[in-house]
C-alpha positions as CSV (number, residue, x, y, z in Angstrom):
1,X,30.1,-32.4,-5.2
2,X,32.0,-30.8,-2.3
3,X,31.8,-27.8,-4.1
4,X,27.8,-27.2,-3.9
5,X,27.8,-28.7,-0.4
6,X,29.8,-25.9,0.9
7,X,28.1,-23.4,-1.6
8,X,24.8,-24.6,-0.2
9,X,26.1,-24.7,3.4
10,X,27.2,-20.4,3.4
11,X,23.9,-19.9,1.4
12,X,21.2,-21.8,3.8
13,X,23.7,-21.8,6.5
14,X,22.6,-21.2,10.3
15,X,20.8,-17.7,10.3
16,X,22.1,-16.5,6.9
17,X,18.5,-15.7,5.4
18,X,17.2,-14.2,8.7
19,X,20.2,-11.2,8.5
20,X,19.8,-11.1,5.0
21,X,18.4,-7.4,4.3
22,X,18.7,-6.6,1.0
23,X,15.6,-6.8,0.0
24,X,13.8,-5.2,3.2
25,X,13.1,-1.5,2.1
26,X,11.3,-2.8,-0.8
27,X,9.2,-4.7,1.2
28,X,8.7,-1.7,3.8
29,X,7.7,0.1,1.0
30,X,5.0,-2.6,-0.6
31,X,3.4,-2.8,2.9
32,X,3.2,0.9,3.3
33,X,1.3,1.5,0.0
34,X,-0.9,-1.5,0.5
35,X,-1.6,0.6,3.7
36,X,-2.2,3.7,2.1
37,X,-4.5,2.3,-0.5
38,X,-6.6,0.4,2.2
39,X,-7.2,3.7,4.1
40,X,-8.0,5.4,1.0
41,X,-10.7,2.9,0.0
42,X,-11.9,2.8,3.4
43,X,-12.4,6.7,3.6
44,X,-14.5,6.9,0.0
45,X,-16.4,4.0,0.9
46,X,-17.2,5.8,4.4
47,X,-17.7,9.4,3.1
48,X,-17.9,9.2,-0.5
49,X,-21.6,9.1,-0.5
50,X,-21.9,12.1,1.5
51,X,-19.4,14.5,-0.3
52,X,-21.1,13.5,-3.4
53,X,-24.4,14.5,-1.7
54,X,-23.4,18.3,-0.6
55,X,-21.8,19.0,-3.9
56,X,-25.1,18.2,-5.4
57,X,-26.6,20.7,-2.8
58,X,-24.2,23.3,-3.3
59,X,-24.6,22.7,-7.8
60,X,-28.5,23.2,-7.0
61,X,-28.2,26.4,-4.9
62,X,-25.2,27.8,-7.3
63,X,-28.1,26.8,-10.3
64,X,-29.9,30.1,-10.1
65,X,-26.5,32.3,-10.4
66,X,-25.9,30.5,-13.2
67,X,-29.1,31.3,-14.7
């Protein structure tokens, strides 16, 4: 029993899981492509309607080349 109280004690001890960093860059890097993929969205929802708009006038005024 002494065993796992002093197992438990170095694990949970006093600051132990605040200096632990070993899983840190993974997390930097989860929170960073959560980022990117927000500002992604955010920019097609803000001009994805308009780009879609002048390559339909730019495929309309290209139509009689084509022709």
């Amino acid at each position: 029993m002494q065993n796992i109280m002093n197992r438990a004690r170095r694990t949970f001890g006093k600051g132990t899981l605040v200096t632990d960093q070993r899983g840190l860059s993974s997390v930097e890097y989860v929170v960073l492509l959560v980022l990117v993929v927000a500002a992604s969205v955010g920019l097609w929802v803000t001009f994805g309607s308009n780009v879609t708009t002048r390559i339909g006038i730019v495929n309309s005024s290209l139509a009689p080349v084509h022709s």
